[in-house]
One Martini backbone bead per residue (centre of mass of N, CA, C, O) as a GRO file, in nm:
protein
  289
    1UNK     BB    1   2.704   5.027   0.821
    2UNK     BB    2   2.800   4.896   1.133
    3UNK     BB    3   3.006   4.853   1.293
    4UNK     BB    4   3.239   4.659   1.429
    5UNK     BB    5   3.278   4.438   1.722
    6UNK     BB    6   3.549   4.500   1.935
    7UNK     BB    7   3.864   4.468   2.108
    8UNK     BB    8   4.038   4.622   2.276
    9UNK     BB    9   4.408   4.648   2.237
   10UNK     BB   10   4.413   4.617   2.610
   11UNK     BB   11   4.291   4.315   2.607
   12UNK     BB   12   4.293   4.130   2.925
   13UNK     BB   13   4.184   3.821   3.061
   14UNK     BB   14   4.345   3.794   3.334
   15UNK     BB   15   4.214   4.062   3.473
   16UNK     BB   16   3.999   3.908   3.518
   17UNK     BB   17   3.790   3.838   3.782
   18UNK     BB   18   3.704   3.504   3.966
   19UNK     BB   19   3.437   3.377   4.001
   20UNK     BB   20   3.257   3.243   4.336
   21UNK     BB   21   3.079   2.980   4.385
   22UNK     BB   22   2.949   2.711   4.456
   23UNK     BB   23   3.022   2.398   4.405
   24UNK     BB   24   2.719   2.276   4.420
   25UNK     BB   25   2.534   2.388   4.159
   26UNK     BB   26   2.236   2.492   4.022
   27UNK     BB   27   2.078   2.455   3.711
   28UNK     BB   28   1.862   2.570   3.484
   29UNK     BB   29   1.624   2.369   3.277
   30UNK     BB   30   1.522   2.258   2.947
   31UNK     BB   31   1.288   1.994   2.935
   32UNK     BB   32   1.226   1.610   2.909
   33UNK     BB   33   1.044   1.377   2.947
   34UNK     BB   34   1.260   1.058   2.937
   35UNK     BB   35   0.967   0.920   3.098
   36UNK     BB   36   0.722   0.758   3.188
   37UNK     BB   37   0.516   0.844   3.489
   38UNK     BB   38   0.393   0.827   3.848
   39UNK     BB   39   0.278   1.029   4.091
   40UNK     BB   40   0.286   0.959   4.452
   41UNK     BB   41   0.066   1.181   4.556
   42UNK     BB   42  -0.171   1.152   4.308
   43UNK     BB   43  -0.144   1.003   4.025
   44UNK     BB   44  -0.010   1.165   3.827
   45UNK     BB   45   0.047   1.147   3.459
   46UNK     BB   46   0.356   1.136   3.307
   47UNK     BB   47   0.466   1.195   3.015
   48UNK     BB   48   0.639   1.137   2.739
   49UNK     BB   49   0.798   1.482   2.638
   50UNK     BB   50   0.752   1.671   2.895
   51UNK     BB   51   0.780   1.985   2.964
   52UNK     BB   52   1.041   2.147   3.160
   53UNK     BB   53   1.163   2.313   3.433
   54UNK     BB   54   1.465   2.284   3.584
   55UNK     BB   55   1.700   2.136   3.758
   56UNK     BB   56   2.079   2.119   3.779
   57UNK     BB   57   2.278   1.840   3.906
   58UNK     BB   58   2.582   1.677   4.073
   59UNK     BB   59   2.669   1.367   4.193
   60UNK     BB   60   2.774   1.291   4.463
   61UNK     BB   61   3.008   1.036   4.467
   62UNK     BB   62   2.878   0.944   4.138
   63UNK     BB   63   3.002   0.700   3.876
   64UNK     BB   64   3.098   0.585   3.550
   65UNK     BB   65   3.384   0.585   3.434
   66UNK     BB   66   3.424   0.917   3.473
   67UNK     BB   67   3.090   0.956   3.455
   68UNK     BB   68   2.885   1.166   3.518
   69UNK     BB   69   2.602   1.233   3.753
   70UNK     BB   70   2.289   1.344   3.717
   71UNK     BB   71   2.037   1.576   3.865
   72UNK     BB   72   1.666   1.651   3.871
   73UNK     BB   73   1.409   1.901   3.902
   74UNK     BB   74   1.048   1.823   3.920
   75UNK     BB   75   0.696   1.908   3.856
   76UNK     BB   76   0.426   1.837   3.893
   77UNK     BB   77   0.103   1.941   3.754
   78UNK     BB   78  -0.115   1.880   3.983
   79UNK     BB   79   0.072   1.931   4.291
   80UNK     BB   80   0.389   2.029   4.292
   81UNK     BB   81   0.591   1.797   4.321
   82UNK     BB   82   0.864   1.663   4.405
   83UNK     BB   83   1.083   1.552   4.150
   84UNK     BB   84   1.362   1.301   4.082
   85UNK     BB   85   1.617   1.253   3.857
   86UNK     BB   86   1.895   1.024   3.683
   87UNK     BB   87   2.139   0.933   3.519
   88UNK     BB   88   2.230   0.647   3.308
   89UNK     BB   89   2.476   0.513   3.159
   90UNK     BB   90   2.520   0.194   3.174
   91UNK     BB   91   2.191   0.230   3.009
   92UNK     BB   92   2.162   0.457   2.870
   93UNK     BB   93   1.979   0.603   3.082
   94UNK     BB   94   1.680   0.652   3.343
   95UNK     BB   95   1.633   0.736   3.649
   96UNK     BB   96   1.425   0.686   3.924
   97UNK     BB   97   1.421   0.813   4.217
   98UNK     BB   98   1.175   1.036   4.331
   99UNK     BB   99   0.832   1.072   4.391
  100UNK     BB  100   0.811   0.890   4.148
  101UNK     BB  101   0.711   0.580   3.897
  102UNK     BB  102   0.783   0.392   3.652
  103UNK     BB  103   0.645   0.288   3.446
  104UNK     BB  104   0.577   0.025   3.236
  105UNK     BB  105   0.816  -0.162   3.031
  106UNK     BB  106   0.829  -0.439   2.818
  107UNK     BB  107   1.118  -0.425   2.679
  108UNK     BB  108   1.293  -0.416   2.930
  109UNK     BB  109   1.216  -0.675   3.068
  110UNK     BB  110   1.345  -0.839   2.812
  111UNK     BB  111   1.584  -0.758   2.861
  112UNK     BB  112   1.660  -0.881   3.166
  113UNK     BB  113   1.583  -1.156   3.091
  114UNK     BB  114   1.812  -1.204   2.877
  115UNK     BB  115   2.055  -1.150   3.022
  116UNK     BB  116   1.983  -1.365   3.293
  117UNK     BB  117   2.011  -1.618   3.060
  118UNK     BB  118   2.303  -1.579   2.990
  119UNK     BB  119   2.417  -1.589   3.278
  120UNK     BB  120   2.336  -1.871   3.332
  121UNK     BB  121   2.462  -1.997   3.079
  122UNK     BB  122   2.726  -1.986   3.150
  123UNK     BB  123   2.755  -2.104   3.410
  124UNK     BB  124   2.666  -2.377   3.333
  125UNK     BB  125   2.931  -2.426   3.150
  126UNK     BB  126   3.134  -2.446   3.340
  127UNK     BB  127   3.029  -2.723   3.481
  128UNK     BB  128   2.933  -2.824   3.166
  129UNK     BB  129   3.015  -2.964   2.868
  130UNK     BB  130   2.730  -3.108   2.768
  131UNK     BB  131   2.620  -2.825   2.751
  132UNK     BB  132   2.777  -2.685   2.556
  133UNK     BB  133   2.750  -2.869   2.313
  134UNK     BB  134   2.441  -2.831   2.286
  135UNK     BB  135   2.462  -2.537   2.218
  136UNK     BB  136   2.602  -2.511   1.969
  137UNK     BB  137   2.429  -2.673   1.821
  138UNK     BB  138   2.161  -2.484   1.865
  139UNK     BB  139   2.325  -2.260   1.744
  140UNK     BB  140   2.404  -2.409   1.426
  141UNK     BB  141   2.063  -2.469   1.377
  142UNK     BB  142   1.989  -2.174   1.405
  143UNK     BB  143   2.176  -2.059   1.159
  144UNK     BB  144   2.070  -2.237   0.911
  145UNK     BB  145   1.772  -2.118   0.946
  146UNK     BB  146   1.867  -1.854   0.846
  147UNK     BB  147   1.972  -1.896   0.612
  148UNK     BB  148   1.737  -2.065   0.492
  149UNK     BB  149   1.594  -1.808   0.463
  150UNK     BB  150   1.771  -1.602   0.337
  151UNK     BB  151   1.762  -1.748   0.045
  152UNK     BB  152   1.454  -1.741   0.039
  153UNK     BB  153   1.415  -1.438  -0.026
  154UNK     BB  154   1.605  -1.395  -0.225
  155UNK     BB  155   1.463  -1.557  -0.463
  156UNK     BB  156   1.211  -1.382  -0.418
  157UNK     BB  157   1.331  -1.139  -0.539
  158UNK     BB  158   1.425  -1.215  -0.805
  159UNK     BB  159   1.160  -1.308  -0.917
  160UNK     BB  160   1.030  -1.028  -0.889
  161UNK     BB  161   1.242  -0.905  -1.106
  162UNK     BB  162   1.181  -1.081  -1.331
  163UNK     BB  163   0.904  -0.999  -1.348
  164UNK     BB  164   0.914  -0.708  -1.386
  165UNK     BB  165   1.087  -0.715  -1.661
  166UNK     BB  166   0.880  -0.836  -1.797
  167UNK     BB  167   0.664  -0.596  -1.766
  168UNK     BB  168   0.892  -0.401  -1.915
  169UNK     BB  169   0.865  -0.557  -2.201
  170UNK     BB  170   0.534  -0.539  -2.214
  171UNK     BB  171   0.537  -0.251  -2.216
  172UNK     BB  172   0.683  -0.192  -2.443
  173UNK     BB  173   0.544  -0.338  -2.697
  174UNK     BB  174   0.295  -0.364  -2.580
  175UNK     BB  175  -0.091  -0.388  -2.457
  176UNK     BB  176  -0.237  -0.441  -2.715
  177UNK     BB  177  -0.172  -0.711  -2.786
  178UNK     BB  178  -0.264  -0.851  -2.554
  179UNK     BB  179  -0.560  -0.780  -2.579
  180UNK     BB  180  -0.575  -0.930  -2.862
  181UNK     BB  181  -0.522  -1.211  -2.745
  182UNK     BB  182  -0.772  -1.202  -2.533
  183UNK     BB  183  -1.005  -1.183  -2.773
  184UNK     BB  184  -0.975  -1.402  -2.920
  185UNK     BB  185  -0.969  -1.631  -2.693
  186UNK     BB  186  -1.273  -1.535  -2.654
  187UNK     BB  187  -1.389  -1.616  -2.923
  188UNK     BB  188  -1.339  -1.882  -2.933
  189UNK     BB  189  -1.490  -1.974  -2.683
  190UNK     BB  190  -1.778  -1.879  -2.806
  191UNK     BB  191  -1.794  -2.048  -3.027
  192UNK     BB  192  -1.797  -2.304  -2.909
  193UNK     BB  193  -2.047  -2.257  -2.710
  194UNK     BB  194  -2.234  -2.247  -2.957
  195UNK     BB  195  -2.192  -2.510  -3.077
  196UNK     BB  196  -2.291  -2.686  -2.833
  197UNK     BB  197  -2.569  -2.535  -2.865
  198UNK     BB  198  -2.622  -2.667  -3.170
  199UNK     BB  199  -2.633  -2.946  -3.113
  200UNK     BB  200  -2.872  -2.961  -2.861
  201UNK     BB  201  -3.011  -2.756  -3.033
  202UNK     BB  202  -3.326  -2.685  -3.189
  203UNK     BB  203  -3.534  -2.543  -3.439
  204UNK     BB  204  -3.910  -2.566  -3.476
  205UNK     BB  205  -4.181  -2.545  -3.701
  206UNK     BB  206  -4.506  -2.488  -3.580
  207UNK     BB  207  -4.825  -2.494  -3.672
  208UNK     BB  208  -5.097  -2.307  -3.614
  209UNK     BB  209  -5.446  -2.382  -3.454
  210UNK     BB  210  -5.674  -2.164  -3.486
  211UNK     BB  211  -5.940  -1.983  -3.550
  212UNK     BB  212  -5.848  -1.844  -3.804
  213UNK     BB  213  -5.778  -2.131  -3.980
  214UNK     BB  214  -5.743  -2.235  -4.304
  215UNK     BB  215  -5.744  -2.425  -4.532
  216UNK     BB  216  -5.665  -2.434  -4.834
  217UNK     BB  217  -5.937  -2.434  -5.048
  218UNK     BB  218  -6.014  -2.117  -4.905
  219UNK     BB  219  -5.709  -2.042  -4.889
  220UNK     BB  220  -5.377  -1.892  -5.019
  221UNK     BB  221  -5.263  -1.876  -4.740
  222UNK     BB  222  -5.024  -1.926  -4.484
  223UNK     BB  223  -4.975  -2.068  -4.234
  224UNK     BB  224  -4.906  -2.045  -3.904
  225UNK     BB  225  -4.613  -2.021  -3.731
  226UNK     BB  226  -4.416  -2.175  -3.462
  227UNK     BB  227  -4.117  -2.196  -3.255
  228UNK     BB  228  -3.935  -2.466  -3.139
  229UNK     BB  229  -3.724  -2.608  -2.916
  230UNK     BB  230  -3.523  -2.875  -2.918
  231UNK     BB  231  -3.347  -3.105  -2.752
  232UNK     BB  232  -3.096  -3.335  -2.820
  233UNK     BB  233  -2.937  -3.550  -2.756
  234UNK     BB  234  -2.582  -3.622  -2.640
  235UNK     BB  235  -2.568  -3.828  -2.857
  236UNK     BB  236  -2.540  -3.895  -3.196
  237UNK     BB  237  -2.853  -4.027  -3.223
  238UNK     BB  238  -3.118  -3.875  -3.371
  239UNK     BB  239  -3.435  -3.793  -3.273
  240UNK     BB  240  -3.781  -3.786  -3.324
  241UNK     BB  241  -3.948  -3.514  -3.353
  242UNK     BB  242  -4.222  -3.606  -3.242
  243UNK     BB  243  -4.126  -3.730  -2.963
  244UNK     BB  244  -4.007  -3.474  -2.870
  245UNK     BB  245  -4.282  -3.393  -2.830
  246UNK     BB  246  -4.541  -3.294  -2.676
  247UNK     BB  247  -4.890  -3.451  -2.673
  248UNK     BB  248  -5.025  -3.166  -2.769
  249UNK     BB  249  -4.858  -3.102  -2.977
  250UNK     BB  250  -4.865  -3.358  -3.148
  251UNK     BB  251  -5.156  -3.372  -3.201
  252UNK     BB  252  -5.171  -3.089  -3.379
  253UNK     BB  253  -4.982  -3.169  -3.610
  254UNK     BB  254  -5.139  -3.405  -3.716
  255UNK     BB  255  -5.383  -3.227  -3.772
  256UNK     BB  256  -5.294  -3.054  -3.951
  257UNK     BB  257  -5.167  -3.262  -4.181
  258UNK     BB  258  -5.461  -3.371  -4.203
  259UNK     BB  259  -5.588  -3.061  -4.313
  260UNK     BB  260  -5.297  -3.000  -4.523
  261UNK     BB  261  -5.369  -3.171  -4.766
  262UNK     BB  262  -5.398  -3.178  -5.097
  263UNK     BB  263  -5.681  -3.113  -5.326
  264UNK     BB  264  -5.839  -3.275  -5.558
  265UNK     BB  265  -5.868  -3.278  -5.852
  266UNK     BB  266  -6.057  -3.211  -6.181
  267UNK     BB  267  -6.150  -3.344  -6.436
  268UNK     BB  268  -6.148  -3.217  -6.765
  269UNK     BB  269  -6.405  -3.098  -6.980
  270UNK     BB  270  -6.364  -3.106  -7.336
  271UNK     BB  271  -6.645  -3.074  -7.432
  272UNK     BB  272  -6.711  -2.739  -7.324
  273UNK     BB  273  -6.490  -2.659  -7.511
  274UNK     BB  274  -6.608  -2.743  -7.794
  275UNK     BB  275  -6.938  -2.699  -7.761
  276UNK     BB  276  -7.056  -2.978  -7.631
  277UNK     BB  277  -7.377  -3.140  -7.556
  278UNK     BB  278  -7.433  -3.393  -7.330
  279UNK     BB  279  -7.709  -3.614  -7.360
  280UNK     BB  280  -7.907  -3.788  -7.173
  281UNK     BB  281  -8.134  -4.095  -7.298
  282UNK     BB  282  -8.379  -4.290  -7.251
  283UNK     BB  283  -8.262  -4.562  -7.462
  284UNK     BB  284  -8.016  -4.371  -7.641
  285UNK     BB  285  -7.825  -4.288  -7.441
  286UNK     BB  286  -7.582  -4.026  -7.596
  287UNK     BB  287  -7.633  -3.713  -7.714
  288UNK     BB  288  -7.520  -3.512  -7.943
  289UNK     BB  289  -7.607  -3.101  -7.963
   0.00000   0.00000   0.00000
């Protein structure tokens, strides 16, 4: 390591000689433009926040209750005109001196605005007592009505914490319980929607007129039939199946009624069994042979 650098031992500061310089001299300094502002000479635009190498002097003659003001020397960046501002304890803010005019800024007039309200209305009360009182009044209804917004948040803010602390015992139990307490309601919901629906409607089979279909008597199959859905009123007494259907279909199920009654059977000829054969004779009856 290299030694460290110290003071000799016969070091005096009183015999250092005292520099002297100009009474108000100015210091180079690095800063930043303090408020956008809009250069006089050309109209360039410097915003908020732009370094500058300026140049820092102390204002001669000018201070607000023993604290010293600054004044500044900053170069357009368009046309290179001399700008200065200095500083504003009173409103511990920047005024523009030369050179620039600072932007709008509307919080500033707002401040400005209700400065000028509160001293007019100072001014007004020293001289009207009955106004002094209407003011109060408007200010204690003011305050009333802050009170019960106060309120109102804090109870929804309240409110907000039992749902959550809610939440996270529902959290805590399991969140299948709930899943399954709402399938369940849900299928609740199905069965009855079903129920209603089997009231309202009901399927009837309804045998097939084709050209393919035979008698009884000819073939040992079953007609075809199709199955046709009918509805129901909505009163208890069941209306009789064949009004609900329609005309071509009512006529088709008569036609097939009547044509699948079952055939007569034949009386047995017990003759025949027992090989007995009946001849018929003019004149003579009947002979058996």
């Amino acid at each position: 390591m290299s030694e460290r650098k110290v003071l000799p031992p016969d070091f005096d500061p009183a015999l250092i000689p005292r520099r002297k310089g100009p009474k108000n001299s100015q210091q180079v300094v690095r800063l930043m433009a303090p408020f956008s502002m809009r250069c006089n000479t050309c109209g360039e635009y410097i915003y908020k926040g732009k370094k500058f190498n300026a140049r820092k002097e102390t204002v001669e003659g000018e201070d607000y209750y023993g604290i010293k003001i600054f004044r500044f020397y900053i170069k357009c960046t368009l046309c290179s005109a001399e700008i200065t501002f200095k500083t504003d304890p009173k409103n511990t803010d920047y005024a523009a001196e030369h050179g620039a005019s600072r932007n709008f800024e509307p919080w500033r007039e707002e401040k400005a605005v209700e400065e000028e309200d509160r001293l007019a209305k100072l001014e007004e009360e020293e001289n009207n007592p009955m106004k002094v009182l209407e003011n109060r009044t408007v200010d204690s209804k003011r305050e009333m009505d802050i009170l019960d917004a106060l309120h109102d948040i804090r109870a929804r803010n309240a409110r907000n914490e039992r749902v959550g602390q809610s939440d996270d015992i529902i959290g805590r139990i399991g969140r299948e319980e709930v899943v399954s307490l709402e399938d369940e309601q849900r299928r609740r919901e199905e069965e009855e929607d079903e129920r209603l629906v089997r009231e309202v409607f009901s399927k009837v089979s309804v045998p097939d007129a084709g050209p393919s279909h035979k008698s009884g008597e000819d073939s040992d199959e079953a007609p075809a039939s199709t199955v046709v859905t009918v509805k129901r009123k909505a009163d208890d007494v069941e209306p009789d199946l064949k009004s609900l259907l329609p005309e071509n279909t009512r006529a088709m199920v008569n036609t097939l009624s009547a044509s699948l009654q079952p055939a007569k059977k034949k009386k047995a000829d017990n003759s025949k069994s027992l090989g007995i054969k009946l001849v018929k004779k003019k004149g003579k009856g009947i002979v058996a042979s």
